[in-house]
PARO-135296 format. One record per residue (C-alpha): residue number from 1; residue in one letter; x, y, z. Coordinates in pm, 1 decimal. Layout:
<kolvos>
<kolvo mido="NUM" keti="a" X="X" Y="Y" Z="Z"/>
...
</kolvos>
This chain:
<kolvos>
<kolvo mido="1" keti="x" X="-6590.6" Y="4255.8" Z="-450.6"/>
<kolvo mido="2" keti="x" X="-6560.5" Y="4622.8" Z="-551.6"/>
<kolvo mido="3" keti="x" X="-6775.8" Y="4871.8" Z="-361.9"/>
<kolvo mido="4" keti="x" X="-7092.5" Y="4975.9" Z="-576.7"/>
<kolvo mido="5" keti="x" X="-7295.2" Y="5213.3" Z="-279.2"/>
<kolvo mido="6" keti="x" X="-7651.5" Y="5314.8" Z="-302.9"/>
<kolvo mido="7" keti="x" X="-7781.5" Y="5648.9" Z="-245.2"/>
<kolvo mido="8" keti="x" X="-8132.8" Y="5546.9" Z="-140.8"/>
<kolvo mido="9" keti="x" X="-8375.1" Y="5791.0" Z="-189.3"/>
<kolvo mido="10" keti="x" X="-8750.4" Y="5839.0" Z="-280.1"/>
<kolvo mido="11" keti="x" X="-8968.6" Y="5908.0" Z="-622.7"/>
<kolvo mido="12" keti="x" X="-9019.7" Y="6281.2" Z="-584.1"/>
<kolvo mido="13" keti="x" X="-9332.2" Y="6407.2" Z="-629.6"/>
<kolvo mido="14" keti="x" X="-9212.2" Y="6741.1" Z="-547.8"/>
<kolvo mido="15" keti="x" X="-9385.3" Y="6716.4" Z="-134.0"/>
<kolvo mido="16" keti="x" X="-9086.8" Y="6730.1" Z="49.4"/>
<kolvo mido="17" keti="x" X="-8858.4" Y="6880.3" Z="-190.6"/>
<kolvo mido="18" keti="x" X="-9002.9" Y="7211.9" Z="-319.5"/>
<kolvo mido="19" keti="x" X="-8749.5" Y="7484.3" Z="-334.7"/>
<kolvo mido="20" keti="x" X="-8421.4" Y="7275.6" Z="-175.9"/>
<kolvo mido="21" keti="x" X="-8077.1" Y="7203.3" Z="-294.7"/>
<kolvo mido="22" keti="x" X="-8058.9" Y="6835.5" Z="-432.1"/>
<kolvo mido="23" keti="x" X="-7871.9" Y="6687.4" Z="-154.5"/>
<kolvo mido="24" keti="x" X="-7876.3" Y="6360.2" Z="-343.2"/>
<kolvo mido="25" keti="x" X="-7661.9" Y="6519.9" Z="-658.9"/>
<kolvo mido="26" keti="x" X="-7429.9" Y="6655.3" Z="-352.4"/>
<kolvo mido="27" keti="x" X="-7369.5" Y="6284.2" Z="-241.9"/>
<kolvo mido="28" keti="x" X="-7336.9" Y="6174.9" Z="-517.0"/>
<kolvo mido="29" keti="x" X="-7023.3" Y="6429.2" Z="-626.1"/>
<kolvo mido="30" keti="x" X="-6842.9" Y="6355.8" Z="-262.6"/>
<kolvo mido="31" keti="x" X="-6842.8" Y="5994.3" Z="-359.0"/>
<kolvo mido="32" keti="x" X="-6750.5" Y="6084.8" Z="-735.2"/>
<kolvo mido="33" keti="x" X="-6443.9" Y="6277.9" Z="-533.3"/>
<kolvo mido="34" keti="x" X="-6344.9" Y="5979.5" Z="-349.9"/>
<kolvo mido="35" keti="x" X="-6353.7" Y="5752.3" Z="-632.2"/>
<kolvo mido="36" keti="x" X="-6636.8" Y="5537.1" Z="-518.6"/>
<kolvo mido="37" keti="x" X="-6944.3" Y="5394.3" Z="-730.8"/>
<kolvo mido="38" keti="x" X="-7252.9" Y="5435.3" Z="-677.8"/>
<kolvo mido="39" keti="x" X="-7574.5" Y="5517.8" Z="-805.1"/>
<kolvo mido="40" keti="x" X="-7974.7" Y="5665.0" Z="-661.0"/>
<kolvo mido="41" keti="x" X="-8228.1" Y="5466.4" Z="-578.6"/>
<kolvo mido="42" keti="x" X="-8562.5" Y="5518.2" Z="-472.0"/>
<kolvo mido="43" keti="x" X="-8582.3" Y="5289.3" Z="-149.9"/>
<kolvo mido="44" keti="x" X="-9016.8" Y="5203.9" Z="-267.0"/>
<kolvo mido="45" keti="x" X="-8837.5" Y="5078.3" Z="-640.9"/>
<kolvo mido="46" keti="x" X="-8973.2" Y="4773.9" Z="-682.1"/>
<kolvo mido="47" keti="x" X="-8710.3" Y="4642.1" Z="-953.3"/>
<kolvo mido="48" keti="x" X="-8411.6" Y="4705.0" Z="-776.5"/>
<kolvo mido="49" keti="x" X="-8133.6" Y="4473.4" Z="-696.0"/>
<kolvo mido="50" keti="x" X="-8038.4" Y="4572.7" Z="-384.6"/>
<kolvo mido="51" keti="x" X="-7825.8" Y="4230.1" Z="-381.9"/>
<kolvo mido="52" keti="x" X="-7565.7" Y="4452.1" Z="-597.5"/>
<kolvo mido="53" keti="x" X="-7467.1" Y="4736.6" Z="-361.9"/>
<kolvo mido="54" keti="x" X="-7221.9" Y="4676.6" Z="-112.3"/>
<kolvo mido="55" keti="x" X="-7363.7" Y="4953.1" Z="138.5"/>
<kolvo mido="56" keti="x" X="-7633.5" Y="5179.0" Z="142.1"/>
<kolvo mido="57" keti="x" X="-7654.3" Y="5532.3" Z="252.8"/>
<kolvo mido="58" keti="x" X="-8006.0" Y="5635.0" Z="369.3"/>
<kolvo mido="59" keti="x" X="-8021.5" Y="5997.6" Z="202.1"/>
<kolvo mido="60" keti="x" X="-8389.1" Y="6128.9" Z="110.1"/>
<kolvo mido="61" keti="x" X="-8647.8" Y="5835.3" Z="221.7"/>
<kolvo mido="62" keti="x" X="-8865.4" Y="6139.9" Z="290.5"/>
<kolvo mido="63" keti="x" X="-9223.2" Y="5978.7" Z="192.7"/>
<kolvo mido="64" keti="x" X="-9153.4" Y="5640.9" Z="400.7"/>
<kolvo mido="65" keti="x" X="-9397.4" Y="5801.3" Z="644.9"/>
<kolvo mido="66" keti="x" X="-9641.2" Y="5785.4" Z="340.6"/>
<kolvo mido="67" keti="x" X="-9615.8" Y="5442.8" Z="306.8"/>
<kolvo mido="68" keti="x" X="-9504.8" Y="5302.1" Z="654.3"/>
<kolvo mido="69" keti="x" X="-9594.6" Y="4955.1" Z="646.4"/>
<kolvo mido="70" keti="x" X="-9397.0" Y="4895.5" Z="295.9"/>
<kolvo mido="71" keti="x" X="-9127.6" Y="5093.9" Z="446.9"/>
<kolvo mido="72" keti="x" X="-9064.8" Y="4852.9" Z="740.8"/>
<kolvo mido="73" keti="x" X="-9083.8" Y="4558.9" Z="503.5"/>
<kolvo mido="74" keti="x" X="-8847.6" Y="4726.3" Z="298.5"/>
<kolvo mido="75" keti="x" X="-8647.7" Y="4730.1" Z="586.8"/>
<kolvo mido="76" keti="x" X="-8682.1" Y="4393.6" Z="687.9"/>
<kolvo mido="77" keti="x" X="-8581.3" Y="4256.2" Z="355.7"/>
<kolvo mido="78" keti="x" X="-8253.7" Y="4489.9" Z="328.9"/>
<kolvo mido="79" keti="x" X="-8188.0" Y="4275.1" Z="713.9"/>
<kolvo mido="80" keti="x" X="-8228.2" Y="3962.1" Z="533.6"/>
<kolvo mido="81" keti="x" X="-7981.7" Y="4057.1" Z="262.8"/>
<kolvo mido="82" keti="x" X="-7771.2" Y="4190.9" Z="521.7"/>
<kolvo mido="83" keti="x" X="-7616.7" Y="4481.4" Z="351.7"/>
<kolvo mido="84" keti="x" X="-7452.8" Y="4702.9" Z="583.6"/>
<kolvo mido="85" keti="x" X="-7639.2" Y="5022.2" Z="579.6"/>
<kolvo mido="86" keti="x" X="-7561.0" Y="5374.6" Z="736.4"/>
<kolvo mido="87" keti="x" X="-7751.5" Y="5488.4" Z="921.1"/>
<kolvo mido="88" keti="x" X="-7799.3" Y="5159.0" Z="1035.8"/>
<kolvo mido="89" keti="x" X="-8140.4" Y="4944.5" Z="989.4"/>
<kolvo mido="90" keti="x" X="-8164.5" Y="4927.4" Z="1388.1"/>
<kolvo mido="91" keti="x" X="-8106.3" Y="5310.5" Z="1460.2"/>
<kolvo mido="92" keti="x" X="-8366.7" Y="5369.1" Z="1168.1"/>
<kolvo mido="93" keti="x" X="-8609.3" Y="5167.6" Z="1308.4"/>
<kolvo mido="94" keti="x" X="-8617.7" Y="5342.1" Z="1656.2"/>
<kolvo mido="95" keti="x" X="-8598.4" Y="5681.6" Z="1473.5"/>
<kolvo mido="96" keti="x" X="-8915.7" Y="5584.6" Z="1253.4"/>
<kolvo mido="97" keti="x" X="-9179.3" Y="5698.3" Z="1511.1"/>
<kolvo mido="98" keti="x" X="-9116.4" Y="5971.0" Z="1789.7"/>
<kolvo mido="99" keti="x" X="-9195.0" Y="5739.3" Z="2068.1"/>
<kolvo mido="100" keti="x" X="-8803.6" Y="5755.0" Z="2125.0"/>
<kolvo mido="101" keti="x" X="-8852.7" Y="6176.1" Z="2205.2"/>
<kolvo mido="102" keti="x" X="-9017.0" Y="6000.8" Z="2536.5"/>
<kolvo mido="103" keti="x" X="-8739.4" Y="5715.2" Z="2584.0"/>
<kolvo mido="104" keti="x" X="-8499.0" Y="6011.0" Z="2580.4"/>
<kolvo mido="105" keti="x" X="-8737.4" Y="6243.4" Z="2808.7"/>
<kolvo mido="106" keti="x" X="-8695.6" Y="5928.7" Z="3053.4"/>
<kolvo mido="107" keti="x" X="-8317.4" Y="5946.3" Z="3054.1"/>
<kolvo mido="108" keti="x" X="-8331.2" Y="6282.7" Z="3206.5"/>
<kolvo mido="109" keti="x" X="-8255.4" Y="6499.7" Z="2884.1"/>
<kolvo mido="110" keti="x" X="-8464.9" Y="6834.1" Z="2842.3"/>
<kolvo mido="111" keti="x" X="-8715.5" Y="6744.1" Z="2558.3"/>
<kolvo mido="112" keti="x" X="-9074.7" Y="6843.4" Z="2393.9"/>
<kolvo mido="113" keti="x" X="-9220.8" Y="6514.9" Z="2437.1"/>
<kolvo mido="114" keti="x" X="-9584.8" Y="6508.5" Z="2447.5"/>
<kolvo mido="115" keti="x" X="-9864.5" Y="6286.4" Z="2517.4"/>
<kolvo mido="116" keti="x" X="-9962.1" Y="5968.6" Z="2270.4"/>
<kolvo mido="117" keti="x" X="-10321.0" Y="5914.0" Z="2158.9"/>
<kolvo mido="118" keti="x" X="-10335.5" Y="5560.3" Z="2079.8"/>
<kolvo mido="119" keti="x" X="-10475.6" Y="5450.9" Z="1739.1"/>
<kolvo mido="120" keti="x" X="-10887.6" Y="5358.6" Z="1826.0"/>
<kolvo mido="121" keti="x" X="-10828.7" Y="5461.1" Z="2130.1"/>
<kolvo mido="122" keti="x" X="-11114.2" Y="5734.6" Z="2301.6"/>
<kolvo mido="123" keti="x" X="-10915.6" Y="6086.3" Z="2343.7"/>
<kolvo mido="124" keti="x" X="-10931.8" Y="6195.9" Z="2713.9"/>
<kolvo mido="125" keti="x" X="-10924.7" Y="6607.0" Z="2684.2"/>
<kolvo mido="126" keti="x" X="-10850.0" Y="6612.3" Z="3105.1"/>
<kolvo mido="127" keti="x" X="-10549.8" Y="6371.8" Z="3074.0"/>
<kolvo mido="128" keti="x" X="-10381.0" Y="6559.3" Z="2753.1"/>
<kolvo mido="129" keti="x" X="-10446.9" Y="6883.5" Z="2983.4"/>
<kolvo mido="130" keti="x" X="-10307.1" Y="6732.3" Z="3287.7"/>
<kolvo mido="131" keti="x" X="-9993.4" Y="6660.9" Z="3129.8"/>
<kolvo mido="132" keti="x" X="-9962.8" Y="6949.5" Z="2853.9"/>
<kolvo mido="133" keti="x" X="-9974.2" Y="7271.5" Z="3048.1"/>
<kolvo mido="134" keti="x" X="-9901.1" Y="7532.4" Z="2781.1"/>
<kolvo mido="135" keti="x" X="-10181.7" Y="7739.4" Z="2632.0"/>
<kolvo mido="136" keti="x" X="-10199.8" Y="7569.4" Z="2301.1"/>
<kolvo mido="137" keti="x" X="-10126.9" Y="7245.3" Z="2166.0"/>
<kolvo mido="138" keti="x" X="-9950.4" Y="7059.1" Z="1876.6"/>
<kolvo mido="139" keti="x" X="-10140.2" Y="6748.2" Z="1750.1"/>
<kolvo mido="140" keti="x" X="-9918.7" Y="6525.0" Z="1479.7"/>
<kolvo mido="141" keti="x" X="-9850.0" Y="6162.4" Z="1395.8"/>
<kolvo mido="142" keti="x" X="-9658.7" Y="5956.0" Z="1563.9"/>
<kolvo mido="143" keti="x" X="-9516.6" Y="5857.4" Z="1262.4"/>
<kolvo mido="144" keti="x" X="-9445.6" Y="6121.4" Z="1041.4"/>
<kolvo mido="145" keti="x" X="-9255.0" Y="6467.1" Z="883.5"/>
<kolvo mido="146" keti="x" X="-9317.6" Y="6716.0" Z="687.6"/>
<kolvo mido="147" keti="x" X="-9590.5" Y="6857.2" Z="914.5"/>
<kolvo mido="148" keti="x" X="-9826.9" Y="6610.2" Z="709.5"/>
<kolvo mido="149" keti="x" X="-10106.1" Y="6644.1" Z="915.2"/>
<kolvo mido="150" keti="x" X="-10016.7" Y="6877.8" Z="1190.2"/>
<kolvo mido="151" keti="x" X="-10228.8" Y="7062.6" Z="1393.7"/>
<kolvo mido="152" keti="x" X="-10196.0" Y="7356.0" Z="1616.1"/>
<kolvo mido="153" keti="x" X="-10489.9" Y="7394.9" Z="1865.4"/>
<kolvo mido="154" keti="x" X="-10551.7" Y="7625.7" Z="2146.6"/>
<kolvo mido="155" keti="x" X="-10644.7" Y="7425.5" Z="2467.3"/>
<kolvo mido="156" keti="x" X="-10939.9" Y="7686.4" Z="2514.2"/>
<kolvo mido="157" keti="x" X="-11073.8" Y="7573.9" Z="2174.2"/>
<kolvo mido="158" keti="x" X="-11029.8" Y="7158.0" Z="2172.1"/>
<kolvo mido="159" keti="x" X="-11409.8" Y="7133.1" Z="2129.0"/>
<kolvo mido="160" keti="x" X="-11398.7" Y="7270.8" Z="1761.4"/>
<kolvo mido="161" keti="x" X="-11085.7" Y="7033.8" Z="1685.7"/>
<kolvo mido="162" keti="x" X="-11207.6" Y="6711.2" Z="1875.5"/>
<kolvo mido="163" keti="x" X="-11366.5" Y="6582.3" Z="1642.6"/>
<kolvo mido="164" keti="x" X="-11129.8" Y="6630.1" Z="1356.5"/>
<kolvo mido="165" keti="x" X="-10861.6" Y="6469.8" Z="1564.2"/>
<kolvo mido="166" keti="x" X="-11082.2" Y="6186.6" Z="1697.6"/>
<kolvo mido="167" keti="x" X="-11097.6" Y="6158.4" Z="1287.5"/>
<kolvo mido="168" keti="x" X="-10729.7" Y="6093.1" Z="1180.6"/>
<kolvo mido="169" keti="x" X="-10675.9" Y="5892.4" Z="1570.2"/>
<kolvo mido="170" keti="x" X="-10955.2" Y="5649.4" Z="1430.3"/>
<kolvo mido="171" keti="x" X="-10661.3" Y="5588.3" Z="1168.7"/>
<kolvo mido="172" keti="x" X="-10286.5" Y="5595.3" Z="1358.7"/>
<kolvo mido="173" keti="x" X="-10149.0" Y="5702.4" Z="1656.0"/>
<kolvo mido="174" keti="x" X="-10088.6" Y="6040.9" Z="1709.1"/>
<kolvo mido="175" keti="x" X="-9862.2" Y="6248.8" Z="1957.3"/>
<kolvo mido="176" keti="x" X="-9984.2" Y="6568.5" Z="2144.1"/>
<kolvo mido="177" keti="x" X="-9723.9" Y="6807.6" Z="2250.7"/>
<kolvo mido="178" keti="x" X="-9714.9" Y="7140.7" Z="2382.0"/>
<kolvo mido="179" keti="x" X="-9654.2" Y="7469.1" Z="2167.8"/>
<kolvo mido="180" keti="x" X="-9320.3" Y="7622.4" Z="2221.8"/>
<kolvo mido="181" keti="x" X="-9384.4" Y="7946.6" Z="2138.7"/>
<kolvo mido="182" keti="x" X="-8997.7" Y="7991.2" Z="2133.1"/>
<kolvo mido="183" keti="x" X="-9021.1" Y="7795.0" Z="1801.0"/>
<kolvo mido="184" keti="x" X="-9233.0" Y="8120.8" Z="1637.7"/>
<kolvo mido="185" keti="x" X="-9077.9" Y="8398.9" Z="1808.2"/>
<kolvo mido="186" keti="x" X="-8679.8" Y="8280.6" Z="1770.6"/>
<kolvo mido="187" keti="x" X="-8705.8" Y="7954.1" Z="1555.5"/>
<kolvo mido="188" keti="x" X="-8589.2" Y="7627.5" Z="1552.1"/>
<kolvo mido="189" keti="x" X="-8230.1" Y="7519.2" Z="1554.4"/>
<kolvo mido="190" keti="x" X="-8093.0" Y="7180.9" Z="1389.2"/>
<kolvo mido="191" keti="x" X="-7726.9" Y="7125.7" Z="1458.8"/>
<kolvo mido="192" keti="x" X="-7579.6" Y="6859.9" Z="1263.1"/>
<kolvo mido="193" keti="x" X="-7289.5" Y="6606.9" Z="1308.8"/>
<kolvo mido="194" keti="x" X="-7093.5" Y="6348.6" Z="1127.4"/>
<kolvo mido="195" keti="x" X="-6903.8" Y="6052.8" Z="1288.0"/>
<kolvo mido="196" keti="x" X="-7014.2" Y="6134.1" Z="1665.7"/>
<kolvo mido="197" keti="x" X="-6815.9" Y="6522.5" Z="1552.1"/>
<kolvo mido="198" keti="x" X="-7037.3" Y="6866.6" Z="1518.8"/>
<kolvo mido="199" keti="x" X="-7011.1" Y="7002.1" Z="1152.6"/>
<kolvo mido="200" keti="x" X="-7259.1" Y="7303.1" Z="1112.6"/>
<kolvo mido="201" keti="x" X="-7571.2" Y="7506.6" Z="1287.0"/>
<kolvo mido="202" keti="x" X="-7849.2" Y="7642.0" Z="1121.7"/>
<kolvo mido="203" keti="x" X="-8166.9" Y="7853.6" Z="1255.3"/>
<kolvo mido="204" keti="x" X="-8496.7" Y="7774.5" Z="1090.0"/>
<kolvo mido="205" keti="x" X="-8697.6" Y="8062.2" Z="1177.8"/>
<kolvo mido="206" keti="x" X="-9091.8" Y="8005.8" Z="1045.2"/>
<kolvo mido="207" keti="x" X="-9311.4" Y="8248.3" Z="843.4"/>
<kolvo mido="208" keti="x" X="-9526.6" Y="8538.5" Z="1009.4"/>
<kolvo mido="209" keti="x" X="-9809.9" Y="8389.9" Z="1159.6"/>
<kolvo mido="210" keti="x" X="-9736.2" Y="8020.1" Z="1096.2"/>
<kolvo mido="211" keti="x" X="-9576.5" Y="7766.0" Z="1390.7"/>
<kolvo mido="212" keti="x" X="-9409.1" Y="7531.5" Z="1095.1"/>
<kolvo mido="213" keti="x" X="-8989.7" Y="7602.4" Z="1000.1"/>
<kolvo mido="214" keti="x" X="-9002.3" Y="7377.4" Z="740.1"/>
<kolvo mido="215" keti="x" X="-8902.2" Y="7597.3" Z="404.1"/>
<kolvo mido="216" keti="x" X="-9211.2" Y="7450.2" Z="161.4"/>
<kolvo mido="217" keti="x" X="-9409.5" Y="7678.4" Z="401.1"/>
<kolvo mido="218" keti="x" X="-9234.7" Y="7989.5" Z="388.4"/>
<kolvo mido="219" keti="x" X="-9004.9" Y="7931.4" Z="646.4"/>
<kolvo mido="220" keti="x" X="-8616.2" Y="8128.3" Z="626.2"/>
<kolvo mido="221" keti="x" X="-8366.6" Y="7902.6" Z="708.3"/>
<kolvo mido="222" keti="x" X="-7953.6" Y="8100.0" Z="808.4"/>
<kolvo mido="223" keti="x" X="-7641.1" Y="7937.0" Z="937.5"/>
<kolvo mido="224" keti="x" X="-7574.8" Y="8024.0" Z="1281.3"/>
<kolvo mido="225" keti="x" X="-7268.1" Y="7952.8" Z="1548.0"/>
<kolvo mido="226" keti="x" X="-7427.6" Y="7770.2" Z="1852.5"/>
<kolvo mido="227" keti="x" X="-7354.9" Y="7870.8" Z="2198.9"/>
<kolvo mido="228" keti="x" X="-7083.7" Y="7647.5" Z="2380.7"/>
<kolvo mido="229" keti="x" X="-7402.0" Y="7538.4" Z="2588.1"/>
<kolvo mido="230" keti="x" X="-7622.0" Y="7451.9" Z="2351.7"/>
<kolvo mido="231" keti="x" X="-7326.0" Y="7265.0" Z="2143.4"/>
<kolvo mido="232" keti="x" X="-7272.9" Y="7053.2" Z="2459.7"/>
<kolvo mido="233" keti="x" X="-7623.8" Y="6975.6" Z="2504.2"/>
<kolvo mido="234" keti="x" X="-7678.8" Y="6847.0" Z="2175.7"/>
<kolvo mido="235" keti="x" X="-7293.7" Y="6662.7" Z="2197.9"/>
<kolvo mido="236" keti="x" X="-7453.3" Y="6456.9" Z="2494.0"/>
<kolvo mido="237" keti="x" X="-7774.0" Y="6366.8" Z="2317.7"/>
<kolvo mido="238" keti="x" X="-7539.7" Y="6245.4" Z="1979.2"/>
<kolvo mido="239" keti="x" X="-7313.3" Y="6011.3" Z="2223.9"/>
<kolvo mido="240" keti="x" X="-7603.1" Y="5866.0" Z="2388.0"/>
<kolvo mido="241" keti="x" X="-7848.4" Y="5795.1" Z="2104.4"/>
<kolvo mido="242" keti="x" X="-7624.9" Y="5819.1" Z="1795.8"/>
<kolvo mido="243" keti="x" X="-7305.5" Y="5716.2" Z="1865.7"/>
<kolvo mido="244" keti="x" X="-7242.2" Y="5471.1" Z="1552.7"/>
<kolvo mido="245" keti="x" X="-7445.4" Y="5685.5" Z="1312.0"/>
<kolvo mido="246" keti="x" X="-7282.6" Y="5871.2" Z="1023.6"/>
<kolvo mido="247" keti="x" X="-7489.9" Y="6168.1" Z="1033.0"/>
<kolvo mido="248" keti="x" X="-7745.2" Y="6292.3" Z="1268.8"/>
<kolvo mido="249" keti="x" X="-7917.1" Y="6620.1" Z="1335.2"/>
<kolvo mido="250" keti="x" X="-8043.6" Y="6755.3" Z="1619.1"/>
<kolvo mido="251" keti="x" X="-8340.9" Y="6979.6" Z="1611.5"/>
<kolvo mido="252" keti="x" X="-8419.5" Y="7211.0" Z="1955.0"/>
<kolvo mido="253" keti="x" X="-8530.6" Y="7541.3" Z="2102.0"/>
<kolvo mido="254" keti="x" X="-8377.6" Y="7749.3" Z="2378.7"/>
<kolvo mido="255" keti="x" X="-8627.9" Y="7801.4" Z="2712.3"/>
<kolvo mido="256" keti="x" X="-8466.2" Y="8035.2" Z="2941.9"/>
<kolvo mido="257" keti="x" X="-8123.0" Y="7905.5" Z="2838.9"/>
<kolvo mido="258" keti="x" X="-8195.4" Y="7527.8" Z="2843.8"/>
<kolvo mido="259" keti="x" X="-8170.7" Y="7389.2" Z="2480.4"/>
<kolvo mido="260" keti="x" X="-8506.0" Y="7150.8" Z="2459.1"/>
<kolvo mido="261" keti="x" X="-8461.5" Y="6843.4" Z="2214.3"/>
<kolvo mido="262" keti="x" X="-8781.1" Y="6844.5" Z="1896.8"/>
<kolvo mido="263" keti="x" X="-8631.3" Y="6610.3" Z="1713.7"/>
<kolvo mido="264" keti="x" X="-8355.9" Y="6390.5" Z="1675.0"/>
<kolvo mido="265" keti="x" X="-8293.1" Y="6299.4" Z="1312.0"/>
<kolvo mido="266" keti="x" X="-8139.4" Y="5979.1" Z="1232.3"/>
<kolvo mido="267" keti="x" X="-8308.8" Y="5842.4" Z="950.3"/>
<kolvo mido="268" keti="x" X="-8330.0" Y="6075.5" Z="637.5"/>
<kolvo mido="269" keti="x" X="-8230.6" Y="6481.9" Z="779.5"/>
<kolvo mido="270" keti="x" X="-8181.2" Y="6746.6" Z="555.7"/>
<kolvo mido="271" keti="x" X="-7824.5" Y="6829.4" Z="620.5"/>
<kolvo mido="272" keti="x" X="-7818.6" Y="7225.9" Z="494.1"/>
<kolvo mido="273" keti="x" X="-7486.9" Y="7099.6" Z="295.9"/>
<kolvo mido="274" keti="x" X="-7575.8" Y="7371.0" Z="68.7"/>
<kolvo mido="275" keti="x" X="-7571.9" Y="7617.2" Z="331.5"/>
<kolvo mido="276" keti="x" X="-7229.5" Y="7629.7" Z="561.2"/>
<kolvo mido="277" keti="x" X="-6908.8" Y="7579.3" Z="403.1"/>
<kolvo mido="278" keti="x" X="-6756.6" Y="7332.0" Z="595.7"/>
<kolvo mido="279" keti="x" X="-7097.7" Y="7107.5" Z="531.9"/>
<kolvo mido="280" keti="x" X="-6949.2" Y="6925.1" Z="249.1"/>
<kolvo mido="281" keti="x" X="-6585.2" Y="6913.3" Z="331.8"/>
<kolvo mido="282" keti="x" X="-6692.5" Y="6746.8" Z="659.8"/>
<kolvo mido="283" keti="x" X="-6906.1" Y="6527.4" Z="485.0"/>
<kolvo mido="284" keti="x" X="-6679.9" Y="6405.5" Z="284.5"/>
<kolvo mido="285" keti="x" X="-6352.6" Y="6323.0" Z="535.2"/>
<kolvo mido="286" keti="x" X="-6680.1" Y="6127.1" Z="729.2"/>
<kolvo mido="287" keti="x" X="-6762.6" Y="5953.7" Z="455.0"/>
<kolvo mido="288" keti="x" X="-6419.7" Y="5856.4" Z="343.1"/>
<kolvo mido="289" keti="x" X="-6345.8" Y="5723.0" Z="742.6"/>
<kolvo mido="290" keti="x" X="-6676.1" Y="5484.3" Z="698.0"/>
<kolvo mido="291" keti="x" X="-6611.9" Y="5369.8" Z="326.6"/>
<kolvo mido="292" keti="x" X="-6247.3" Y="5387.8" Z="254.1"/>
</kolvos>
């Protein structure tokens, strides 16, 4: 059988996208390049035959937050077709909600973790404050992006959020973590690799008086050259969690020299191949070792 790949993607509504290269049109030239076939396809399309693809690339699922529970049946059915998929189904799956920032925290790596507030569950102000020490807190989903529903909260002031959060905790789980104020006054860095093998760097560096990098809120986003350290701090997070994966990007701050993991992006990054120029070429030789 020939190889027919699928770029799986989302239907756009314009959320998540605003303002960014198409990555998906990128893909899709690299594997024009190496002669492969392919087409997009929106991983919530209800009349596609995934049956025909030989392998799926996970690209720009960026609503399956949206619609979680159709997402991991999605998931489940793609297993029982088993079509080999990259980033695999597994690695996904363990990805999908940031419970793994406090499997990793556990393993000794430097990481923003946080503090979950279980779904139902009646919020205990002492406890978050006995284990979140900064002066102000983040409040998010446990499963999510985007910032959809992200909160920043001064500790001094919980009584005039409580409520609110009690709110959206009566409907998911939600993770507390502490504000890095590192992420405001320097940014946030994502460092991405392909294959286990660093590619390119970029700074996201948020708007005046906001706390959120992403670009759909004003945020600047510039290539950088990471430090040696930082470079082997994020190396040693890639060949513990993502060794098999394609692509992965790791998102972190600096505190007094130590890079902190935020994030650690396995199922659907933004990979800035717009950006550097070695993005795409490295991109390419990756994918051509996986599918050729």
């Amino acid at each position: 059988m020939s190889q027919h790949i699928a770029i799986v993607s989302y239907l756009s509504t314009g959320a998540y996208d605003t303002n960014t290269i198409d990555e998906d049109k990128l893909l899709s030239s690299i594997l024009m390049e190496l002669g492969i076939s392919h087409e997009v396809v929106a991983w919530s399309d209800l009349e596609a035959d995934w049956s025909k693809f030989t392998t799926l690339l996970i690209k720009s699922t960026w609503d399956y937050f949206d619609f979680y529970p159709e997402f991991l049946n999605w998931i489940q059915k793609i297993k029982n077709l088993g079509i080999p998929v990259l980033n695999d189904l597994d690695t996904i799956l363990w990805n999908s909600a940031k419970t793994y920032l406090l499997e990793i925290e556990e393993k000794g790596f430097p990481v923003i973790s946080g503090l979950i507030l279980k779904k139902g569950v009646e919020i205990d102000a002492d406890q978050i404050r006995q284990k979140i020490k900064t002066d102000s807190w983040v409040v998010k989903p446990l499963v999510s992006g985007g910032a959809k529903n992200t909160l920043k909260i001064k500790a001094s002031e919980w009584e005039s959020y409580s409520d609110q959060v009690r709110d959206l905790v009566r409907e998911e789980d939600f993770l507390v973590q502490p504000f890095v104020q590192e992420v405001q006054s320097v940014g946030e860095y994502s460092l991405i690799f392909f294959n286990q093998k660093f590619s390119h760097a970029v700074l996201k560096t948020p708007a005046k008086a906001d706390f959120r990098v992403q670009h759909y809120f004003g945020g600047t986003i510039q290539t950088i050259d990471p430090s040696p350290d930082m470079l082997k701090s994020c190396q040693s997070l890639i060949n513990e969690f993502a060794p098999t994966s394609l692509y992965a990007r790791v998102d972190g701050v600096e505190i007094d020299g130590v890079f902190h993991l935020m994030e650690l992006e396995l199922i659907e990054p933004y990979l800035f191949l717009g950006l550097a120029d070695q993005a795409i070429p490295n991109y390419k030789e990756a994918l051509r070792k996986r599918l050729l």
